[in-house]
TIPAMI-597445 format. One line per 5 residues: number of its first residue (from 1); for each residue x negated, y, z negated of N, C-alpha, C. Coordinates in steps of 0.05 Angstrom, whole numbers, plus 5000, padded with zeros to 4 digits. Each point is the difference from the previous one (the first is absolute). Example, Ala and Ser with C-alpha at 12.3 -4.5 7.8 and 13.67 -1.06 7.14 Angstrom:
<atoms>
1) 4736 4886 4844 5018 5024 5000 4982 5024 5000; 5007 5021 5014 4984 5024 4999 5015 5022 4986 $
</atoms>
This chain:
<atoms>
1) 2496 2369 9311 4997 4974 5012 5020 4997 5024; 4988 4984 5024 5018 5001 5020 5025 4985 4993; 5016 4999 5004 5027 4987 5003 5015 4987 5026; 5011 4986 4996 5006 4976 5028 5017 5016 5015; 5007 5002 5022 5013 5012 5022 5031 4980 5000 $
6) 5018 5009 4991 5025 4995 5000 5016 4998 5030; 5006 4978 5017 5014 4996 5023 5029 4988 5002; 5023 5020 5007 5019 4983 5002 5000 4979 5018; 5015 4981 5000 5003 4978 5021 4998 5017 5031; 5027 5018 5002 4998 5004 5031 4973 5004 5006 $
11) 4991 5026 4976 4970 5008 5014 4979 4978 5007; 5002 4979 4987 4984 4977 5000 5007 4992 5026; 5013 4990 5006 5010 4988 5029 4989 5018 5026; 5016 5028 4999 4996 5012 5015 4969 5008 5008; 4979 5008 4978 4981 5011 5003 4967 4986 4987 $
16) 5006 4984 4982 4970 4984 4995 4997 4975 5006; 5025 4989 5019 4998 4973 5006 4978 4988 5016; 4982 5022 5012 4987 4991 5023 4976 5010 4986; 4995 5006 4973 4978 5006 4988 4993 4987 4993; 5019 4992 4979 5001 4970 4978 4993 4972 5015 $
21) 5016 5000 5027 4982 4968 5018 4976 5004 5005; 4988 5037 5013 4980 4989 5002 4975 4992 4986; 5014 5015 4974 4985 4992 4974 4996 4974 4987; 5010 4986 5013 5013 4972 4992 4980 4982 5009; 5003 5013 5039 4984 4985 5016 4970 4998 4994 $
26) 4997 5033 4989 4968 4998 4997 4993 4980 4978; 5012 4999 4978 4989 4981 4983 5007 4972 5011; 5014 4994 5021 5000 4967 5006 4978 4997 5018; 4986 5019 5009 4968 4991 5018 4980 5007 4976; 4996 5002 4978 4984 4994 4985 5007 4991 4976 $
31) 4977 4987 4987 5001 4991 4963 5020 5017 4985; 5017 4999 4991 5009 5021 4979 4983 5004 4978; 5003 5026 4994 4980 5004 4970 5008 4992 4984; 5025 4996 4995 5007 4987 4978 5014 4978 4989; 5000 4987 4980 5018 4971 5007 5023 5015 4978 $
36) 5026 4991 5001 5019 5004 4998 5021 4975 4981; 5004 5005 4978 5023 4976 4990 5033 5022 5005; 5019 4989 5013 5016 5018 5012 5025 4992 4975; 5006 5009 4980 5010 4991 4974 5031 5014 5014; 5011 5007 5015 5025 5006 5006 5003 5004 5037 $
41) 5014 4971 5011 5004 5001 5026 5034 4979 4996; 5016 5016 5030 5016 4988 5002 5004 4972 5026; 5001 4979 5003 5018 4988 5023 5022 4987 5005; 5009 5021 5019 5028 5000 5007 4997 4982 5027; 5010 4975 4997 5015 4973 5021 5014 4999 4996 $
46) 5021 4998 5027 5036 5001 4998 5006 4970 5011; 4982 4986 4994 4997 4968 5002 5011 4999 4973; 4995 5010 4984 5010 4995 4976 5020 5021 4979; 5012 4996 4988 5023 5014 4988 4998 5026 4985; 5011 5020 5019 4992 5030 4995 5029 5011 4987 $
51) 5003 5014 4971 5028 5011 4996 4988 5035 5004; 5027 5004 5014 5007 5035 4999 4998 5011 4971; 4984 5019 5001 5001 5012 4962 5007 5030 5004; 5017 5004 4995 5004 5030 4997 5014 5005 5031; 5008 4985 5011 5003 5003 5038 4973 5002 5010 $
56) 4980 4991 4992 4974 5002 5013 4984 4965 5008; 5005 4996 5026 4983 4980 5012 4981 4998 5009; 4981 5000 4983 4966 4997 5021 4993 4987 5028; 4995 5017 5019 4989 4985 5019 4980 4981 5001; 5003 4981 5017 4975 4975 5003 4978 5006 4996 $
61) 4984 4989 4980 4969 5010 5002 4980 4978 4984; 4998 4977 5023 4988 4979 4981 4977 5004 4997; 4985 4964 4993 4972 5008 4996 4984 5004 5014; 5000 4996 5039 4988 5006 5005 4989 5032 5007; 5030 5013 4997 4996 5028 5005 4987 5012 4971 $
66) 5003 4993 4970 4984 5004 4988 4968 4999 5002; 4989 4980 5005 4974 4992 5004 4993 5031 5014; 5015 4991 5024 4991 5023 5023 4989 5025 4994; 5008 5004 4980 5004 5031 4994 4981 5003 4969; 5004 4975 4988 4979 4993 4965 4972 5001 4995 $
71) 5000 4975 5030 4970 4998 4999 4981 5022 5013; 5003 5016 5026 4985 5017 4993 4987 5028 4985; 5017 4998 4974 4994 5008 4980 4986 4994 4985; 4992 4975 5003 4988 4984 4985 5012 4992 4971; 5030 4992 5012 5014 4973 4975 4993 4978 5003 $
76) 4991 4987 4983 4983 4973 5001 5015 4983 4987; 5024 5001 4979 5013 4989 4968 5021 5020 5001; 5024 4990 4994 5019 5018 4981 5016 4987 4990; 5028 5011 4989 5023 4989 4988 5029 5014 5028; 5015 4977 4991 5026 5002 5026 5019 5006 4981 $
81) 5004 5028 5007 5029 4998 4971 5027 5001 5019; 5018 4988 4984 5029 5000 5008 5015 5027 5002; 5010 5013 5017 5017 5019 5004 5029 4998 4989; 5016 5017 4996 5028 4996 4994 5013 4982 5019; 5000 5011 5022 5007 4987 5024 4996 4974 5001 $
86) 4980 4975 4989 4993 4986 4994 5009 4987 4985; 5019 5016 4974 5015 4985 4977 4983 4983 4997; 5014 4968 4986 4985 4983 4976 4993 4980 5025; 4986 5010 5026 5000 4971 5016 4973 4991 5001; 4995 4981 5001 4970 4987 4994 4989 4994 5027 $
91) 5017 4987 5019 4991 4992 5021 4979 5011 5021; 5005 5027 5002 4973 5008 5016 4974 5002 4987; 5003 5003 4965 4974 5003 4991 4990 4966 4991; 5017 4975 5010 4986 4980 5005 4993 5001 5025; 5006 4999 5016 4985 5000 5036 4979 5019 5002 $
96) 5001 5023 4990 4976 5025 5001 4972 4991 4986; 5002 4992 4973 4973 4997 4986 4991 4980 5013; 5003 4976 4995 4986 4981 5014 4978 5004 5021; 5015 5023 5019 4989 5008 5022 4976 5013 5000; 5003 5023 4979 4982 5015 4987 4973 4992 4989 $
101) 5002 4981 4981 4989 4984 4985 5001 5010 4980; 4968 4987 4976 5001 5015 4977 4993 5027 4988; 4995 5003 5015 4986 5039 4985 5028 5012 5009; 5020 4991 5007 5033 5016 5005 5020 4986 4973; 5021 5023 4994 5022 4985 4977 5014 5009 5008 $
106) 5025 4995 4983 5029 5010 5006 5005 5020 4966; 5025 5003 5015 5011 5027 4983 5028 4996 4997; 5014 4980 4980 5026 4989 5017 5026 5020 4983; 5022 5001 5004 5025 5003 4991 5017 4969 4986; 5005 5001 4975 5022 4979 4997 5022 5011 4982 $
111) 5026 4985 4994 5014 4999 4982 4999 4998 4970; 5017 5015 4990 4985 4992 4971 5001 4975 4992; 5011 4977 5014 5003 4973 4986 4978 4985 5019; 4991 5002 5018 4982 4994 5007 4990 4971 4983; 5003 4975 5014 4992 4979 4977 4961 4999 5005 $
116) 4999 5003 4964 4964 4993 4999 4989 4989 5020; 5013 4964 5006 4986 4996 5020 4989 5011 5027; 5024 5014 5008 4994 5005 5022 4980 5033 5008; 4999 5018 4972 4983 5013 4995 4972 4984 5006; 5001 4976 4986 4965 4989 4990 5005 4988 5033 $
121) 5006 4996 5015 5000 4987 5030 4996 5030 5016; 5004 5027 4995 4994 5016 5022 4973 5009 4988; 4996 4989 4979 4965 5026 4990 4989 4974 5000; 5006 4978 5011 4973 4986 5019 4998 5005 5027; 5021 5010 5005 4999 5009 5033 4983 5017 5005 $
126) 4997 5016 4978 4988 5023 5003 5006 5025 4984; 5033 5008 4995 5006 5017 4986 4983 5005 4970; 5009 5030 4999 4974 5007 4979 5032 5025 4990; 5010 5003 5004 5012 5028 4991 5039 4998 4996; 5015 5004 4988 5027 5002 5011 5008 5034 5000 $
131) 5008 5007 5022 5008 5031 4994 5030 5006 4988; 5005 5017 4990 5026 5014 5003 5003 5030 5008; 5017 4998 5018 5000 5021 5020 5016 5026 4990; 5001 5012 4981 5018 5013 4981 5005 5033 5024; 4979 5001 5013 5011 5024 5015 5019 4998 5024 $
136) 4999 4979 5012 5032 4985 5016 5016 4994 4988; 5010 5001 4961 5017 4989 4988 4999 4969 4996; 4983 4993 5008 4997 4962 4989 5014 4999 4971; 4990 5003 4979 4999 5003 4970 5000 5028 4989; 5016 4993 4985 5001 5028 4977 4993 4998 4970 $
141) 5005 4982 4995 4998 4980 4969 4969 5004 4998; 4986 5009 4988 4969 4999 4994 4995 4978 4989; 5026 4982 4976 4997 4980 4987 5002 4972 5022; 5010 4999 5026 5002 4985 5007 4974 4998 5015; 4987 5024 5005 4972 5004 5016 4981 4985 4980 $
146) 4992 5006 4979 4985 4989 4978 5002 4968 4986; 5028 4991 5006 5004 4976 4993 4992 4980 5024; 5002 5014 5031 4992 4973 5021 4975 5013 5004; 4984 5021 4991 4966 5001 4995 4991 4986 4985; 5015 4999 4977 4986 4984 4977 5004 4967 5014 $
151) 5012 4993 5012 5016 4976 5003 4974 4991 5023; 4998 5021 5024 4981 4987 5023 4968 5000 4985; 4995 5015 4983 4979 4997 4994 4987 4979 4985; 5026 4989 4981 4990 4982 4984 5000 4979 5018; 5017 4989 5026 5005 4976 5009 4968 4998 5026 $
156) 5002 5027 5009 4977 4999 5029 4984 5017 4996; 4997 5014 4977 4983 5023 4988 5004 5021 5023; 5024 5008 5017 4997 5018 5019 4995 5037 4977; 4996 5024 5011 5008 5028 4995 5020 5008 5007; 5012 5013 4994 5026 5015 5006 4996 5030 5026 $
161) 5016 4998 5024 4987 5040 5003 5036 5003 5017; 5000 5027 4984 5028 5014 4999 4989 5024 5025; 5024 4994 5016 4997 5022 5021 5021 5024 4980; 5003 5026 4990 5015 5019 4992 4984 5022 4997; 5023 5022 4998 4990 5015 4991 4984 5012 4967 $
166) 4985 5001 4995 4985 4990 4971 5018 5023 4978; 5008 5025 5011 5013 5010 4985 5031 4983 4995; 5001 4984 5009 5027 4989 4987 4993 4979 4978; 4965 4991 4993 4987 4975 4987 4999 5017 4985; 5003 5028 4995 4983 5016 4975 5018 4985 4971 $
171) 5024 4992 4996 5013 4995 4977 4987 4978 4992; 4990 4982 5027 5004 4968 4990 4964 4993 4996; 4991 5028 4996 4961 4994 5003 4993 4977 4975; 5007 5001 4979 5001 4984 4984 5000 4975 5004; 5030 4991 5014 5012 4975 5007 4980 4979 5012 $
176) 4991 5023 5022 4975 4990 5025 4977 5000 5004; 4993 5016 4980 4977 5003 4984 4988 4969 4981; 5017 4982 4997 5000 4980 4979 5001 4974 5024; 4997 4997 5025 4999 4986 5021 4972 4992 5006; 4996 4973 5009 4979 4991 4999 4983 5020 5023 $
181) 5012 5002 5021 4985 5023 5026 5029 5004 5012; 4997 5032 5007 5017 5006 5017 4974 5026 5020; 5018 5001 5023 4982 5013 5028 5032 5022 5000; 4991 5019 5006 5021 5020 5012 4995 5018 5022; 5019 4988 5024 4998 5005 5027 4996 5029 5013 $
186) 4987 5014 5011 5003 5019 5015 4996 5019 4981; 4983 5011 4980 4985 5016 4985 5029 5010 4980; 5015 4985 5004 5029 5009 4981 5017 5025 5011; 4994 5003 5027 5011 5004 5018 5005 5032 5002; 5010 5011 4973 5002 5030 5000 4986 5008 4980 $
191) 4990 5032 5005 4991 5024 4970 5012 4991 4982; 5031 4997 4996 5008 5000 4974 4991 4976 4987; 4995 4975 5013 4987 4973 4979 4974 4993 4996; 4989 5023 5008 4969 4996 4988 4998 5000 4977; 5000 5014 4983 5003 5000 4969 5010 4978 4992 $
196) 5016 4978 5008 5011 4970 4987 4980 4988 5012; 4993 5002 5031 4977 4984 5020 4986 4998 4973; 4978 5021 4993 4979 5007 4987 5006 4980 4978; 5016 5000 4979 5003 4989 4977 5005 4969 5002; 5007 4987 5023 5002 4978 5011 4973 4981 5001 $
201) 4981 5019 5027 4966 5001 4992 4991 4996 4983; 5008 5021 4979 4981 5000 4968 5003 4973 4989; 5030 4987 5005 5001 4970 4998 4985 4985 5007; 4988 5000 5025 4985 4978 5019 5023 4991 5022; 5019 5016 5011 5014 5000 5027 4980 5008 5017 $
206) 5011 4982 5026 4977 5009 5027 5022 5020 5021; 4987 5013 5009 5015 5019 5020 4995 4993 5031; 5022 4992 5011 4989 5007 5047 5005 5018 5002; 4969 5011 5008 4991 5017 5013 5005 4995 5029; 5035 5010 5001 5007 4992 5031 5027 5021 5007 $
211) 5011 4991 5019 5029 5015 5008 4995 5032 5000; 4972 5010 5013 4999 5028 4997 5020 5018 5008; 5006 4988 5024 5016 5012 5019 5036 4998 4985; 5002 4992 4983 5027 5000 4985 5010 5010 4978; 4966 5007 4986 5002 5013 4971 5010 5024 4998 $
216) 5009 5012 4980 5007 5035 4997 4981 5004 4974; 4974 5001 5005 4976 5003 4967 4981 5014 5029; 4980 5014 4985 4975 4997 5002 4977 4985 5009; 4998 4991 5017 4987 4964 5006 4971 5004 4985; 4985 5022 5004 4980 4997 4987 4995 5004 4971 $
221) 5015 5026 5001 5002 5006 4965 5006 4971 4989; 5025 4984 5010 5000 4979 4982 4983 4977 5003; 4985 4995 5018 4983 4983 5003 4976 5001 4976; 4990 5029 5002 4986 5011 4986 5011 4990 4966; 5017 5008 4994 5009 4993 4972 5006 4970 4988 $
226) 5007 4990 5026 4997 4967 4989 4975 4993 4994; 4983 5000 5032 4970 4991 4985 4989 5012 4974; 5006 5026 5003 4987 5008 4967 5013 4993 4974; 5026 4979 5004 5012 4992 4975 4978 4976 5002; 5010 4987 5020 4980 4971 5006 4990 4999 5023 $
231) 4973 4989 5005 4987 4999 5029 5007 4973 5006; 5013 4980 4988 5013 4977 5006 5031 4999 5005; 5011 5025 4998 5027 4998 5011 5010 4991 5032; 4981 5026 5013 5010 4997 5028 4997 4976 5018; 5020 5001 5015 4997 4966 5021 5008 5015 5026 $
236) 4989 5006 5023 4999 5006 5027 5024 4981 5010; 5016 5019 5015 5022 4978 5018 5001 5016 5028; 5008 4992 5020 5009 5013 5031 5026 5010 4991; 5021 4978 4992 5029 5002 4994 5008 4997 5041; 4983 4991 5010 5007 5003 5032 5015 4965 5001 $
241) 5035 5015 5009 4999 5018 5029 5015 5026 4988; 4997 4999 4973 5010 5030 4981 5036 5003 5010; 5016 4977 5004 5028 5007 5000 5014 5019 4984; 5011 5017 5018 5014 5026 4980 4982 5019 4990; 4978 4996 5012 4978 5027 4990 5006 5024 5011 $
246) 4990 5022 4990 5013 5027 5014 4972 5003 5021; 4980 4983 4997 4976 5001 5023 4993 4968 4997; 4987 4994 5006 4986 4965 5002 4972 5012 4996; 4983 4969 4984 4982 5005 4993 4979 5009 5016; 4979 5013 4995 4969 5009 5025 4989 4993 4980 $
251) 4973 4992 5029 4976 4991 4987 4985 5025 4984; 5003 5010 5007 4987 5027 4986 5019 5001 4964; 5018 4988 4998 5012 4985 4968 4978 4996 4982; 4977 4990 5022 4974 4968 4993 4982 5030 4983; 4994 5023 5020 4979 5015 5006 5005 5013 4968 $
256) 5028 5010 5001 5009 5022 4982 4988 4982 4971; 5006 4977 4995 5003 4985 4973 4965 5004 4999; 4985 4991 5014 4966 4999 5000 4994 5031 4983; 5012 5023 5023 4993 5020 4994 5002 5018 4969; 5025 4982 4993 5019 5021 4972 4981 4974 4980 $
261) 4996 4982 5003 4983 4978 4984 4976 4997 5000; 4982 5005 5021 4973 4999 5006 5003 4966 5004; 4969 5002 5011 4993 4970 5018 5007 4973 4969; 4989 5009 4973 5000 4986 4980 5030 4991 4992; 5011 5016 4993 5032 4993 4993 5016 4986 5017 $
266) 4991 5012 5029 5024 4992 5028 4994 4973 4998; 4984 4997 5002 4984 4957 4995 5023 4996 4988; 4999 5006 4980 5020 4985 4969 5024 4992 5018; 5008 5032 5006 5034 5006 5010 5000 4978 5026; 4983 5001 5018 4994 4978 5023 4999 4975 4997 $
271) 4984 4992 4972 5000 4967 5004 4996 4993 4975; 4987 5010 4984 4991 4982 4969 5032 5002 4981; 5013 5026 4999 5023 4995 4990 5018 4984 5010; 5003 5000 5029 5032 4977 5004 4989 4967 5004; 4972 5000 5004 4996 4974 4990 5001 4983 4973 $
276) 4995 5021 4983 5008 4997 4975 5027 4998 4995; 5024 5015 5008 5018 5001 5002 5020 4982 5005; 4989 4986 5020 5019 4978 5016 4979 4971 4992; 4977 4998 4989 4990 4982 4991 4985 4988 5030; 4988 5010 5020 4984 5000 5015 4977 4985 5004 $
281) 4991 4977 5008 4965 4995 4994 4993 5025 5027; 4977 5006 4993 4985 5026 5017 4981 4979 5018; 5014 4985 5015 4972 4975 5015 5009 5018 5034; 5016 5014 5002 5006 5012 5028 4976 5016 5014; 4989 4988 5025 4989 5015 5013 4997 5031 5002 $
286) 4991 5018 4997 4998 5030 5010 4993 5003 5025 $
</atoms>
């Protein structure tokens, strides 16, 4: 089976930049084939409050430079998740959805004290998810991860999705396993956490099928093995504008997932799973 073509950043810059636009361009003069729920995108506005994580500051990249680049792919719906960089701040993902409308959610970061109320006040805004970011060092405590899942779920019924590496979840599969929904970011990122990934799945965890360009796994082999745990796991994301990726996402990301899934599954991974996911009505135009 073919396998995805691995690009470092420089090479990206230097050499497929003028591929990738004009691949871009061609799909913005016609229909896209496909409609798209984009279950992992970032926006970065320095209108609003950005922290350094690791010494790493994201450059500006709001919504309109998102769109730019989403829709002719044909993203129609997704979820806005919060970045590290982003910390516990709410403010841009009130000004963003609104804008969006409803077939868009949020993805937020909070504290563990976080008062109820103001949980049950952001998952009318829109929020559907709280992350913890365990591969930037957010949390280490699994018990503290499980106690503000259990906590958002019962108050806004949100899911939980842990950006980490999954081989570090292998001890706590149990723990997380016993969670109302959890999503785990970026296929669990390396070879070595597939085997916890997997047993996660067997739970009923959903996987993004995203951040190709950052993983150290197999992109297809593991794609391949989620769907065959569950054909309801996978959720399609861009992860664009892919900060800190060792490449940024390509549309050809879209092509590879169709191909290792066939036209039947890629649907799922494209739209029936993260609408389910994020609790979606499916009334969006194609």
């Amino acid at each position: 089976m073919e396998r995805p073509m691995m690009l470092n950043r420089r090479e990206w810059l230097g050499g497929a930049a003028a591929i990738v636009a004009g691949s871009a361009l061609d799909r913005a003069t016609a229909q896209p084939a496909r409609r798209l729920f984009d279950s992992h995108c970032h926006i970065i506005d320095h209108r609003f409050p950005i922290v350094p994580n690791q010494g790493y500051t994201p450059p500006n990249f709001p919504l309109a430079d998102y769109l730019a680049q989403a829709k002719p792919l044909g993203v129609v719906a997704g979820a806005v998740v919060s970045g590290s960089f982003q910390a516990n701040d709410q403010t841009y993902l009130e000004d963003i959805l609104p804008k969006l409308g409803s077939s868009w959610v949020g993805v937020t970061q909070i504290p563990n004290d976080h008062p109820d109320a103001e949980i049950a006040r952001l998952g009318k805004l829109g929020i559907r998810a709280v992350r913890f970011n365990v591969f930037r060092g957010r949390i280490e405590n699994v018990d503290e991860i499980v106690a503000l899942a259990t906590r958002c779920h019962a108050v806004a019924g949100w899911h939980s999705e842990i950006y980490a590496d999954a081989a570090a979840l292998a001890p706590h599969v149990a723990k997380l396993s016993k969670l109302p929904q959890i999503c785990v970011d970026h296929l669990g990122m390396t070879e070595a956490g597939v085997p916890a990934l997997l047993d996660l799945v067997a739970a009923g965890c959903k996987v993004k099928a995203t951040g190709f360009g950052r993983v150290k796994l197999d992109v297809a082999k593991t794609l391949e093995a989620v769907a065959k745990k569950s054909p309801d796991a996978l959720v399609f994301g861009t992860d664009i504008p892919s900060t800190r990726a060792q490449r940024p996402f390509l549309a050809s990301d879209i092509d590879l997932i169709e191909r290792v899934l066939g036209k039947e599954l890629a649907q799922k991974a494209f739209w029936d799973n993260p609408l389910a996911l994020y609790r979606v009505k499916a009334t969006v135009a194609g």
